[in-house]
Structures are given as C-alpha cells and as structure tokens.
C-alpha positions in Angstrom: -70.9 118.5 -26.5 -72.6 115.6 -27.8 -76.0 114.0 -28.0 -76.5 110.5 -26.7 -79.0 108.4 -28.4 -81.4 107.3 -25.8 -81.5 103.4 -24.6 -85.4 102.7 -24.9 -86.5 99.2 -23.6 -87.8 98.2 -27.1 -83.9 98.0 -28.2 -83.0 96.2 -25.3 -85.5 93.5 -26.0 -84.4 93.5 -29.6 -81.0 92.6 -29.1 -81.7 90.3 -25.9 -83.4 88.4 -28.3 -80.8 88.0 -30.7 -78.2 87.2 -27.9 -80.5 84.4 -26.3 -80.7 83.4 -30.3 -77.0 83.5 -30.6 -76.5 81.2 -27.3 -79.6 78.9 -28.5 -77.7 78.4 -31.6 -74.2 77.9 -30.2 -75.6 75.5 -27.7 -77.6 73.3 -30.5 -74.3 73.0 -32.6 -72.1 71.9 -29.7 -75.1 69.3 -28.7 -74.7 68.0 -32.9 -72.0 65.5 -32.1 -71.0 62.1 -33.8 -71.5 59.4 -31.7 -71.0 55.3 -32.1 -72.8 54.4 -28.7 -75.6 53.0 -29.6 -76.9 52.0 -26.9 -80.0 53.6 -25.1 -78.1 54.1 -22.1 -74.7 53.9 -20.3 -73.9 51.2 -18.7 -73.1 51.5 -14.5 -71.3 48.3 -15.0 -67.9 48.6 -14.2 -64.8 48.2 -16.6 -61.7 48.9 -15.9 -58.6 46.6 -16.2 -58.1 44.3 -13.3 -54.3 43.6 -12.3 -53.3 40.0 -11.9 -54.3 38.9 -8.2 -56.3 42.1 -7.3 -59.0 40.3 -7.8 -58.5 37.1 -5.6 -57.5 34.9 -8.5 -55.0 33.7 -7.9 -54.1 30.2 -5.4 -51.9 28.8 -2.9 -50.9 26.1 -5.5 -47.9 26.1 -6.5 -45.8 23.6 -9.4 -41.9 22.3 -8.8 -39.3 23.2 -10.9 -38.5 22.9 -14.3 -36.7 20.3 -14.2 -38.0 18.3 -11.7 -41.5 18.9 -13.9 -39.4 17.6 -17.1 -38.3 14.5 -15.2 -41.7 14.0 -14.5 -43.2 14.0 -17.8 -40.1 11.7 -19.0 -41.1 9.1 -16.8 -45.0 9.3 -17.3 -47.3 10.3 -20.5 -50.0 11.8 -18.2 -48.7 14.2 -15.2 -51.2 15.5 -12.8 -49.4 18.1 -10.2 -51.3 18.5 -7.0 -54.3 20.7 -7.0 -54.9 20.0 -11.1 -58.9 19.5 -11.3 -59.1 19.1 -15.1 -60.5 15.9 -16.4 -61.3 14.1 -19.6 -62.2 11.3 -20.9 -59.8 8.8 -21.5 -60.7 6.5 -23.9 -62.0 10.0 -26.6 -57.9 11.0 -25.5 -56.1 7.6 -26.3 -57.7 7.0 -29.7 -57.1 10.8 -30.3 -53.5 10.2 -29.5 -53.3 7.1 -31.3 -49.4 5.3 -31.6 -47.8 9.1 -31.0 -46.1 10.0 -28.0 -47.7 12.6 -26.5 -47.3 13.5 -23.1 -49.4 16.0 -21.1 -48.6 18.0 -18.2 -51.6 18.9 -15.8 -51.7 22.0 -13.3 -53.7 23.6 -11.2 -55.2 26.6 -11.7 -54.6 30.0 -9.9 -50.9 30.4 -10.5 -49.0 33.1 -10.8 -47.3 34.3 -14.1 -44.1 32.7 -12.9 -45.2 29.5 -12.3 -47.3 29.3 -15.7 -43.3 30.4 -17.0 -42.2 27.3 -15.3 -45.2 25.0 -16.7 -44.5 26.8 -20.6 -41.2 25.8 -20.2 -41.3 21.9 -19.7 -39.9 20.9 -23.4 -40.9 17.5 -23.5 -44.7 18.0 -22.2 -46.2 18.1 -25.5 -50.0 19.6 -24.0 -49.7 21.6 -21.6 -53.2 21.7 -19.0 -53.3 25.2 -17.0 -56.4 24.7 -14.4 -59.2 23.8 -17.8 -57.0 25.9 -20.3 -55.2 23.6 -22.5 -52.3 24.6 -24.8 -49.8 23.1 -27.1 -46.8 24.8 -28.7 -48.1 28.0 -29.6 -51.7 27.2 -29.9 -54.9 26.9 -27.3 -58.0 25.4 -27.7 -60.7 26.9 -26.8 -65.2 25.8 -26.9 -67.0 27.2 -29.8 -70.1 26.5 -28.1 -72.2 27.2 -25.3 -72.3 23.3 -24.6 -68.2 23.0 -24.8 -68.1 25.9 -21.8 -70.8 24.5 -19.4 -68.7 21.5 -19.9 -65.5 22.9 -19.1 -67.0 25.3 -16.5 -69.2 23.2 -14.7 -68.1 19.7 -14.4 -63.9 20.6 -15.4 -63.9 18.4 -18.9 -61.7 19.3 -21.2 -62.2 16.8 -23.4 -63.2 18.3 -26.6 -60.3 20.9 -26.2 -57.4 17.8 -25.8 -58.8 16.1 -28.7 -58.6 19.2 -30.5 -55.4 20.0 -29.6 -54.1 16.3 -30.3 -55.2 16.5 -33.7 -53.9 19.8 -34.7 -50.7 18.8 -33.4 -50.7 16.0 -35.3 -51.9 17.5 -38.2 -55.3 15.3 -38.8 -58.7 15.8 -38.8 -60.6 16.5 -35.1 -63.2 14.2 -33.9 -66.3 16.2 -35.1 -68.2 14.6 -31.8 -69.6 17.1 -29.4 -70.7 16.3 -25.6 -74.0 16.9 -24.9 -74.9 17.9 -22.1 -76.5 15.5 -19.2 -79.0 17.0 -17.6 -81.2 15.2 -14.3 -84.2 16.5 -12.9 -83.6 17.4 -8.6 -85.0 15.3 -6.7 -88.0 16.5 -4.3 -86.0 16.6 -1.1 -83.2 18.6 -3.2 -85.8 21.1 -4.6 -87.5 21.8 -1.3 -84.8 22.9 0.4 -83.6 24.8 -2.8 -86.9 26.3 -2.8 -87.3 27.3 1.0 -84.0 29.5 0.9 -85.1 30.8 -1.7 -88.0 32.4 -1.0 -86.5 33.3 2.5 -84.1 35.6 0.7 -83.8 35.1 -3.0 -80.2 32.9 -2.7 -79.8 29.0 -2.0 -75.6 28.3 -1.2 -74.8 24.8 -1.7 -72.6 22.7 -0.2 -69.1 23.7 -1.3 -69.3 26.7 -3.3 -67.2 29.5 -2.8 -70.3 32.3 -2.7 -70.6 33.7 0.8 -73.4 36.5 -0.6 -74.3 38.3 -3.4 -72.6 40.8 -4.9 -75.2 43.5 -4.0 -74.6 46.6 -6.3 -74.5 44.4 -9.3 -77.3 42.5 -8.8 -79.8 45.6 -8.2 -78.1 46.9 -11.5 -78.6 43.3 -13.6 -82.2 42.7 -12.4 -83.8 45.4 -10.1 -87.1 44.2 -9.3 -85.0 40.6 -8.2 -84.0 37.4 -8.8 -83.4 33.9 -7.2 -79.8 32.9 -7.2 -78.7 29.2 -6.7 -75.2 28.4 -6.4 -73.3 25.0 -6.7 -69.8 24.3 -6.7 -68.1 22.4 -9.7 -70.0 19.4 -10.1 -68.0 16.2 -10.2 -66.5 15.0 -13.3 -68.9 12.4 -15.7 -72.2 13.1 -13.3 -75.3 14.7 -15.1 -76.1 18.7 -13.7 -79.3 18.9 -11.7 -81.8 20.8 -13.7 -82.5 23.3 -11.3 -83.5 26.2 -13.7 -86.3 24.4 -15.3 -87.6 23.1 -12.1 -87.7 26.3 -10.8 -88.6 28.5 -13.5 -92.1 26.0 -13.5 -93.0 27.1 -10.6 -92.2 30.8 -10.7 -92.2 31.5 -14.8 -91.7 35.3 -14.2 -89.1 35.1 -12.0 -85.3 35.5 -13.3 -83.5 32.7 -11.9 -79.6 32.2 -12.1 -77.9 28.6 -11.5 -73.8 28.7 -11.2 -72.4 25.5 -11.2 -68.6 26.5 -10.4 -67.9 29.4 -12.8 -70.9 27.9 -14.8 -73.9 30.3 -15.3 -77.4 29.8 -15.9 -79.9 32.0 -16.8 -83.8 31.1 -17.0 -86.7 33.2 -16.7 -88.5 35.9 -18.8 -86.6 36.2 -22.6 -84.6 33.1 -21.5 -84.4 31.4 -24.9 -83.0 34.3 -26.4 -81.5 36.4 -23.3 -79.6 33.3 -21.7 -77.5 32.6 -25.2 -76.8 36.2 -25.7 -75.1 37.0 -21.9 -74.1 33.5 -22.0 -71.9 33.7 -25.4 -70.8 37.1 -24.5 -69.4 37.0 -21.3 -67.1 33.4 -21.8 -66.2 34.2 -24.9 -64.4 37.1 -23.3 -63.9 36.0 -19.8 -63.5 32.1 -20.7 -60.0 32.6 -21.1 -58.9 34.2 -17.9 -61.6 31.8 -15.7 -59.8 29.1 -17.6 -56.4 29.5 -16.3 -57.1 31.2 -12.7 -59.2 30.7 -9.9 -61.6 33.3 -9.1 -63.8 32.9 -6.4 -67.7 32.5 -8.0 -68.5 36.3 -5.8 -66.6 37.4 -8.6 -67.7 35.3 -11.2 -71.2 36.2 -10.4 -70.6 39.9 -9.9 -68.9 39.7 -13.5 -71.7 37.8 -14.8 -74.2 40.9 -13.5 -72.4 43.6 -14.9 -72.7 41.8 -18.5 -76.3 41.3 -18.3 -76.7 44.8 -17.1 -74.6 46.3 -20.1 -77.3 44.0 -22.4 -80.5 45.7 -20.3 -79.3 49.1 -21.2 -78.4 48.1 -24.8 -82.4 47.9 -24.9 -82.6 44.4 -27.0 -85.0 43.0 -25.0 -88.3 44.3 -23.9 -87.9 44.4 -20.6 -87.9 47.7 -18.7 -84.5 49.5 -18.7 -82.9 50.5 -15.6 -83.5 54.7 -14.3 -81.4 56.7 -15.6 -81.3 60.3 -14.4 -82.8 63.1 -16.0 -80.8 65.4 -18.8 -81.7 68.6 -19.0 -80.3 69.3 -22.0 -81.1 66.0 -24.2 -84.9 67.1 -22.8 -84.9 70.7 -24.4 -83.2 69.6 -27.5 -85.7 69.0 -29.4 -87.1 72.5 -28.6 -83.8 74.5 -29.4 -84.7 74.9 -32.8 -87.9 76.4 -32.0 -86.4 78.8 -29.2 -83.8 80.1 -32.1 -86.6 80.5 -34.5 -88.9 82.8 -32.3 -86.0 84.8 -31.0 -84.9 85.3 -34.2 -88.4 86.5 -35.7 -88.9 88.6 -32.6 -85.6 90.5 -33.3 -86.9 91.0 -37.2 -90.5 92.2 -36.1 -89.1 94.8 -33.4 -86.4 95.7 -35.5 -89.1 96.5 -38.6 -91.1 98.4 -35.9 -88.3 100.3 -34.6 -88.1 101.3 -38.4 -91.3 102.2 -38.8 -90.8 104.5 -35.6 -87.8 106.2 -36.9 -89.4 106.6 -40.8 -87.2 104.8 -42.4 -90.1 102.7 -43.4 -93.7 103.9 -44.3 -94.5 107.4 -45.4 -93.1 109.4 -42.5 -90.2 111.7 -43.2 -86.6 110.2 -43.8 -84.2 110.4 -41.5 -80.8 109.7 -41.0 -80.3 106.4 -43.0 -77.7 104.7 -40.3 -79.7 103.3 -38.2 -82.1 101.6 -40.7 -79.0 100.6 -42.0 -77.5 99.0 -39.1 -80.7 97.0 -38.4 -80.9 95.7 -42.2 -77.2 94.4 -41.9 -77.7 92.9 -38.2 -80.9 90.9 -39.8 -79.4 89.9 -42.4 -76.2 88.2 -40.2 -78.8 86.6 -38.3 -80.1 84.9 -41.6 -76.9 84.1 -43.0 -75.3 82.8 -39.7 -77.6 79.6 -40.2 -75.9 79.0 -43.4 -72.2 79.7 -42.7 -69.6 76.7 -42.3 -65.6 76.9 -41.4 -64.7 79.1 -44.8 -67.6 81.6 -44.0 -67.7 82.0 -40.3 -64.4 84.5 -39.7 -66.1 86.7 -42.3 -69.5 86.7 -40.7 -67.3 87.0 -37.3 -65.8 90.2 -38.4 -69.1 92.1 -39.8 -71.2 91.1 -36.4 -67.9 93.1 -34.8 -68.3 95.9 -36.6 -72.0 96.1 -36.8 -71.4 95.8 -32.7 -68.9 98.8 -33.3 -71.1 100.9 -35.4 -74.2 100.8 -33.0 -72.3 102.0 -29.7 -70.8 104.7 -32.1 -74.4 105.8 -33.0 -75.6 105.4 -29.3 -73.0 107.4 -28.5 -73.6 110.0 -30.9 -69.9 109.9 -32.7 -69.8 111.2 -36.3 -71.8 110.3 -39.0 -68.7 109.3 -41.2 -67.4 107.1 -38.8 -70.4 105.5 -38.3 -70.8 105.0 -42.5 -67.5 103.5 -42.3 -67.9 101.1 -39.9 -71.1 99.8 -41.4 -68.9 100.1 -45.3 -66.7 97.6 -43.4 -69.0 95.4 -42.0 -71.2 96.0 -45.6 -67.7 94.1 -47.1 -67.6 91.7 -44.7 -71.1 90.7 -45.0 -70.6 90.5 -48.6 -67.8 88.0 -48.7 -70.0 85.7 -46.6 -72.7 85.9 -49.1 -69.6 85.1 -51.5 -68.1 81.8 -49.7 -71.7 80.7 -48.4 -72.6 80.8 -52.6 -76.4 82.6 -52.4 -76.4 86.2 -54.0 -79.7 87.1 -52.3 -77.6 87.4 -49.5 -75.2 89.9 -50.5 -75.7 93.4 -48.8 -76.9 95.5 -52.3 -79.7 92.7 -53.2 -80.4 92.4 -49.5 -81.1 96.3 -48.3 -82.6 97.3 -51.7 -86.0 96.6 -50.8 -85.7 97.5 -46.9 -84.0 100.8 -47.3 -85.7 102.4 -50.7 
C-alpha cells in the first residue's frame, strides 16, 4: 500500500503560474517576427491582377489587316485608323523627322491583344501609335514628368514621346523642350454650375465624360470625412485645361478636391503641394502604361486613383488622420507580456521557497527528505535558463522539464525514492548540458542548488 502525497492548493498555484509563464513566453516569441511592412497600417485597397477585358478596357475598335495596314502606310507617311485620338504637334514632329522617311501608324486605343499583334506586325510603319502609347522597334517612350502625363492624359499629345522616339531611332540628340502646361481660369458661369453640384452632392459630371457615379467603397477609404469630385472628359487637343482645382480650392481651402480630365487626375486641397506629386507620380508611373494603350472607363480610373491615395494615408506620410483600423488584441497586450512572464515567474520562485520553508528544507526546522527541495531547485532553475536558451540548447532544456514533470507525479504518487533520484539525476544531466551549450556556469545544477539545498 502506498502513500499519496497530498495536492494542497499552494502547489496548484505554484505550477499554474509557471504554465501561464510558459504560454506568456511561447506567445511573446511567436509575436517576435521579422517584418518589411512598414507601413502603419494595411491597406483595404484592393490588389489583385486584373485579366485583360475584366475590367471594361477594352473597345469596339477594331484595325484591318496586316496587309491592308502595310498598304496603307506605303502610300502615306502618317496613317490615322478610325477611332485613333492621339495627337501632336506637327511642325515639333516634321523637324524631328527631318529628310528621313519615317512613317507612323496611328490606332485607337482599347484593342485586344490580337489586334495590337496585327498593328506590331506592320514592317514598314516605322512608329507605331497604340491609343497615346507610342513605340518603335523594340522601344517605348514614355513621360518622365508629371507635365508629360497630364499632357498625354488629358488633352491626348504625344508629342514629346514621337520626338523622342524619332530621335532615338535615328540615333541623335532629343529636343530637350518640354510643354508646359496651359492652364485658363473657368469662367463664372462655368464655376457656378461647377460649384452648385457640388455642394448638392460632392460630384460635378461634365459633358462627355464617361463617370456615371463614384466609386463608393473607394472613395470612403481615400478620403473619409469627403471630397468634391469634378470630372471632365479628354479635353480637346492644343486648348488650355480649365483651372478648376485652384478655383475651387479658394473657396473651400480644407476641402480635398479631385479634377479628372479624361484619365487625368488632379488633386488639390490640404498637403496638396506635397500629396498631389506623390499619388500623382506613383500611380502613372505604374498604371500609365496600361491607360496608355487601353480604354478604361474614368469609374475605373478614379476608383484606381482612390485605392493609391488610400495605400499613401495608411503609409502615415502625411499628417492627416489615418483611416480606423480595428482593434488587435494581441499587438495591445504586447507590450505587457514581458511583465506577465516576469510576475508569474517570481510568483512560482516565492511559493516554491515557501513551500520549502514548510517542508524544512530551508530554515532551521528538521530535514527531510531532500527530493522535493530538489525538484523545486531544478524546476526554478529551468524557468531561469529557458530565457536564455536558443535552437542548440532548447531539446536539452526540453528533456529535463520532462523529467522534472516525471519525477514530481512519481513523488505525488508516492513511488520509490530511487526512482525518484533517478529521474531528477537525469534531468540534473540534462539541465547541465543546457548550462553547457547556453555558455554560463552559474547555471549548471552543482553551482546552482549549492546554496538552496545546504
């Protein structure tokens, strides 16, 4: 018959402490991640690839054949299949060209991959102009500027990119002008009735744009305490813009206010001298391409637009408030882990002392069995040294929490004192080669016990 050791509550605070310590620490770890966001938030804006037409982008336009394209270009330098809107200006293009025979194909944008195929494959057109994206041979020009897309984007010039592409092919040096862009102040009629839909419902649709209504989701992300919207269609080729923003942002300075002119955006209000370059530069230097040879409709454009200036709210550069985001549980207690690890840790030491003191092992009461006192100074001492182990040390440390787990059932149990001594030997070893790989001799089992059990 044996005696079982009894289960008092004191012990089963003990080692609930050093379990909620064990899972505090476990959990801390895991939360200790490399990251190389670094940005204050994540972004609701959506990303995911967009297959060619599943976004509307593509026209009823379409181009002849090769061949009848080729017989096209033979008979005329300058080829302009229906629905082509590019322009440029003629006189910067004939100088470019000079006495070289150069003959350029424009089409219209929207078209399919086939037809581009059909377009790429007319030999003797030596530029080739896909809706505003002009290419020759194996190169594409493309704006370096803000000022070369607004061109481009609002008013269809491409002149800057033929020249360009003239002179590479060529092999000289390109015109180093730039066009500037013309700006004229709205009239009062135009701004009145600008201004009336707009403070009806924040948008003002002009004639001939595309935009039927906003794109709702992205606009509460991009600016959620609002914004007036005015869209225009592409405005006609060689005619200054109407200087909407700065009108408007006059009369309401606080107010975010976003002019598209075609697939043109404009952004003035609060942080506009910095904000507006930033989206601006950003979003058609990666979209230009694709609005270049296709023809989204400006919903999508806009909506676009939105989700880049959202993705630059949450990357916190400005100091304007940051959208909600919802409430972490854990990146809130984080900061507090260490603390909750600490004090479970200490309370395990202090009720494992008193328990001790209870038992004699410690103080001047008589001496008994040394086990116990033994158990508790090797389960302390894996709690210390678990804060110190890495990948070498922690099967070791592993191993001696198992059998320090094994020898305290056995003495609970009331099994034999040898087994119990050699469990406790084994996890005495395994302590000690964790001392060993973590490189700190106080730790080892002999230095460790010889104060607490003498």
């Amino acid at each position: 018959m044996t005696a079982r050791f009894p289960v008092r509550r004191l012990d089963l605070l003990r080692w609930a402490l050093l379990g909620v310590a064990a899972v505090v620490l476990v959990v801390f770890l895991l939360a200790q991640r490399q990251s190389v966001d670094v940005s204050y938030g994540r972004s609701p804006a959506p990303s995911a690839r967009i297959e060619e037409g599943s976004a509307g982008e593509l026209s009823d336009a379409t181009v002849p054949s090769t061949q009848e394209m080729t017989a096209l270009v033979a008979a005329d330098p300058v080829v302009r299949l229906p629905g082509a809107v590019a322009r440029w200006d003629e006189q910067r293009v004939r100088d470019a060209i000079g006495d070289d025979d150069i003959r350029i194909l424009v089409a219209p944008p929207g078209l399919d991959e086939a037809e581009r195929k059909r377009v790429r494959e007319v030999e003797n057109a030596t530029v080739r102009v896909v809706g505003t994206q002009v290419g020759g041979g194996a190169y594409l020009a493309t704006p370096d500027s803000l000022d070369g897309w607004r061109a481009q984007f609002a008013n269809r010039d491409v002149t800057g990119q033929l020249v360009t592409m003239i002179a590479k092919l060529r092999d000289v040096p390109a015109d180093a002008d730039r066009d500037e862009p013309q700006w004229r102040d709205p009239s009062d009629a135009e701004l009145a009735t600008v201004l009336a839909d707009l403070r009806a419902d924040g948008l003002h649709i002009g004639p001939g744009a595309s935009l039927t209504q906003l794109p709702e989701e992205a606009s509460r992300s991009a600016f959620p305490d609002g914004a007036w919207y005015v869209v225009l269609p592409a405005q006609p080729y060689g005619e200054p813009l109407p200087g909407y923003g700065p009108a408007l942002t006059r009369l309401a300075p606080d107010r975010p206010i976003l002019v598209m002119y075609g697939e043109w955006i404009e952004y003035h209000g609060p942080a506009a001298a910095e904000f507006a370059e930033l989206a601006g530069a950003s979003f058609y230097a990666q979209f230009g391409d694709r609005l270049s040879r296709y023809d989204y409709p400006q919903q999508n454009v806009l909506g676009a637009y939105l989700g880049r200036v959202t993705d630059i709210r949450y990357a916190g550069l400005f100091d304007r408030p940051l959208p909600y985001r919802p409430l972490d549980p854990l990146r809130v207690a984080l900061p507090a882990l260490p603390w909750i690890f600490a004090a479970c840790v200490a309370g395990f030491v202090v009720l494992s002392v008193r328990s001790l003191h209870r038992s004699g092992v410690l103080g001047g009461g008589r001496r008994q069995a040394a086990s116990p006192a033994r158990l508790a100074g090797l389960t302390a001492l894996a709690v210390e040294v678990s804060l110190l182990t890495d990948a070498r040390s922690n099967p070791a440390l592993t191993r001696g929490i198992g059998k320090l787990q094994a020898a305290r059932a056995a003495l609970e149990q009331g099994l034999p004192a040898p087994h119990v001594s050699r469990l406790l030997d084994d996890a005495t070893a395994e302590l000690d080669e964790t001392a060993r790989l973590v490189g700190i001799s106080s730790y080892r089992p002999d230095h460790y016990l010889q104060g607490r059990l003498s």
